[in-house]
C-alpha angles and dihedrals in degrees: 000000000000086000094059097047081040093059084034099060084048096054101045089049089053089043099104115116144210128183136174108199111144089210087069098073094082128065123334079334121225111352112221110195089201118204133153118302097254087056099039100053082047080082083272110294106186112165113031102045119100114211127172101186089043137072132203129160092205093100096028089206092062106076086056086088088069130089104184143067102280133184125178123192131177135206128186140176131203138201115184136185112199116174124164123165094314099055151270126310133183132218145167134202138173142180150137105271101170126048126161144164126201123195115183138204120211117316097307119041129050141169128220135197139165149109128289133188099228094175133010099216096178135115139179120257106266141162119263108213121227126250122259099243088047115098116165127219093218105029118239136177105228125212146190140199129171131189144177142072139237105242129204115213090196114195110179141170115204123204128205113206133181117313100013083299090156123188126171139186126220128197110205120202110188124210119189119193128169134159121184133186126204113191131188103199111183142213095232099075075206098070108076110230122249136227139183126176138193126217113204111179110170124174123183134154116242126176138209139193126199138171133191113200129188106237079169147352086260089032128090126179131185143181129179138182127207110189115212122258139201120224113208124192149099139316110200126185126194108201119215089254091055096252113144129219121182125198136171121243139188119196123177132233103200138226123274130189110176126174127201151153148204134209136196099218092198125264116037098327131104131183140196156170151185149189134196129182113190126200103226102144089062098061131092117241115134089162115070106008097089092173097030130239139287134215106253133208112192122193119196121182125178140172128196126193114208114218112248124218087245096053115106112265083265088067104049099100124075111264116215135180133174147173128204137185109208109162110202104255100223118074126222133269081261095054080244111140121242114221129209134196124188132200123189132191124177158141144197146213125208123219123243114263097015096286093145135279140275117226137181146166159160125250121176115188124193106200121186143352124270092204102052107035098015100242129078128179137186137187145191109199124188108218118199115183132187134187132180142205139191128156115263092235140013131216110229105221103222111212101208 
C-alpha cells in the first residue's frame, strides 16, 4: 500500500504537461479522452471493455470488477511534423495525462479519484504571416504561443450489482488554464520587441453516469453519460506597455453520451467498439472558437490477440491494434471541419503476483488538410502505461 502512495506522490509531482500540437491554437484545442494504455492502443475503447487489472474512470462502472487498491498512470511522447504554404516544422512534446487512484470496499463498492488531461491547449511558438493587404511602416516579424490544458479533478463511486451488473457515478470538477503570447519582433535590433499576453483561468463542475452490464459471459456492454458544464473565470491581458484588463468569461464543456461493447471471440481474440457523439454546437464559448464548433460523432474500434502457452517466446506478449475517428471539434476560420484519424499499436506485460501490468504502444495521428484548410499535422506518439495493485488490508499472522 506504501508502495502505491509512494509511485503516486512521484507522479503527480512529474504531471505536468507540454505539448506542441498546432492544432491546439483554436478552441479548447485537441481533446484527449485519457484512459489506461491497453485500452487506449486498442484505438482507445473506453466504455465497453471489462478489465479487471486495469483501471479507467472513462466508464465510471467499470472499476467496480476490481478488489483490490488499484492506480493507473499514463505517460506519453510526441513527435509531430505540421507543415501548411510556408513550409514544414517539427515539434515534441511529453507528458503524464492520466493519473488515478481506486480504494474498494468489500467486493461490491469502490471510490475513485485522480487527475485527467480533458484538452491539450499548447502550441509551439510560431510565426504568425501578414496579411496581404498589411504593410508595415516599420517591418516585424509577429509570433504566437499558446499553453495550457483543460483538467479534469474525477471523484466516482462504483457500484457492483447481481450478476457482475456494474453502475457507477462520476463527479467532475473542471479546471481551465491558458496563457498566450503575442510578440512583435522587429528588423531594426533598435526598436525594442513587444509583447502582450492573455490569461485565461476557468473552473466549473460537470457529472457522468455509466453502466456496464453482462449480455453474456463473453459479452460486455457499456453506456455512459457526460452533462455539459459551464467554466467561469478571468481573462486577463497584459498590454506591452504593462497595463492590466480583467474580464469575466464563461466557456462551455459539452455534453457527451457514448455506447460501446466488448467480446471475448473465443480463443485468445477479443474484440470492441465505441461510439461518442458530443454536443459542441450547444456551448457557450465566444472567446477562442473563431470558426465555431461543430457537433461531433467519434468511432473507435480495437482487437487484441492473448498469447497462448503454446505460441513461440516472440508471441508471448498480447498483441493490440486499433483505429479511431476523432474529428477535431472547432472549425476553422473558414467554417471548414478538421478531421482526425487515429492508428494504435500496442502490448502489455503483466507483473508477478498480481501486482499490476506494464503496458505500451505506438499511435500515429494524421489532423487536418492541407488542401482544404492550409495546415496538416502528424504524429507518432510512444504511450507507457503503468497500473498497480495491493490488497487494501492485510491479515498479521501471531506465532504463539
Amino acid at each position: 500500500m506504501r508502495r502505491l502512495f509512494l509511485v503516486s506522490a512521484l507522479l503527480l509531482a512529474a504531471s505536468i504537461a507540454r505539448a506542441d500540437s498546432q492544432f491546439g491554437a483554436g478552441g479548447l484545442g485537441v481533446t484527449l479522452s485519457p484512459t489506461h494504455v491497453r485500452a487506449w492502443t486498442l484505438g482507445g475503447l473506453a466504455i465497453g471493455l471489462d478489465d479487471t487489472l486495469r483501471l479507467s474512470l472513462a466508464n465510471p462502472a467499470t472499476p467496480a470488477g476490481l478488489r483490490r487498491v488499484s492506480m493507473s498512470a499514463v505517460y506519453l511522447a510526441d513527435r509531430r511534423s505540421a507543415s501548411d504554404a510556408s513550409g514544414e516544422a517539427f515539434f515534441t512534446s511529453s507528458g503524464i495525462p492520466l493519473f488515478e487512484f481506486l480504494i474498494p470496499f468489500g467486493s461490491r463498492f469502490g471510490l475513485g479519484f485522480g487527475y485527467d488531461v480533458e484538452g491539450d491547449l499548447g502550441t509551439a511558438r510560431t510565426r504568425i504571416p501578414l496579411l496581404p493587404d498589411e504593410v508595415p511602416v516599420v517591418p516585424y516579424a509577429r509570433h504566437f504561443e499558446r499553453s495550457g490544458a483543460l483538467f479534469r479533478v474525477p471523484a466516482a463511486l462504483c457500484f457492483r450489482l447481481f450478476e457482475d451488473l456494474r453502475v457507477g457515478l462520476r463527479l467532475d470538477n473542471y479546471f481551465l488554464n491558458i496563457e498566450e503570447t503575442y510578440d512583435l519582433d522587429f528588423n531594426d535590433s533598435s526598436i525594442r520587441s513587444t509583447r502582450e499576453r492573455l490569461r485565461t483561468g476557468c473552473s466549473g463542475t460537470g457529472v457522468t453516469a455509466g453502466i456496464l452490464v453482462p449480455l453474456h459471459e463473453r459479452l460486455r456492454v457499456g453506456f455512459v453519460y457526460v452533462s455539459a458544464a459551464t467554466l467561469n473565470g478571468d481573462r486577463e491581458r497584459i498590454g506591452a506597455s504593462g497595463t492590466v484588463r480583467t474580464d469575466p468569461v464563461e466557456i462551455g464543456v459539452p455534453a457527451r453520451i457514448g455506447a460501446g461493447f466488448s467480446v471475448r471471440l473465443g480463443g485468445a481474440w477479443t474484440a470492441g467498439a465505441d461510439v461518442v457523439v458530443s454536443s459542441w454546437e450547444e456551448i457557450a464559448d465566444t472567446v477562442f472558437a473563431l470558426g465555431g464548433y461543430r457537433d461531433v460523432v467519434s468511432y473507435a474500434f480495437g482487437v487484441e490477440r492473448a498469447p497462448g502457452r503454446d505460441d513461440p517466446a516472440l508471441l508471448r506478449l498480447p498483441i493490440r491494434v486499433g483505429f479511431r475517428v476523432d474529428p477535431i471539434a472547432y472549425r476553422s476560420e473558414d467554417g471548414e471541419e478538421i478531421p482526425r484519424r487515429i492508428a494504435t499499436i500496442g502490448s502489455g506485460i503483466p507483473l508477478g503476483g498480481g501486482r499490476g501490468t506494464f503496458d505500451f504502444g505506438l499511435e500515429y495521428g494524421r489532423i487536418g488538410d492541407e488542401g482544404s484548410i492550409g495546415l496538416e499535422e502528424s504524429y507518432l506518439r510512444v504511450l507507457v502505461g503503468f497500473t498497480g495493485q495491493e490488497p487494501w488490508r492485510r491479515r498479521k499472522s501471531y506465532v504463539e
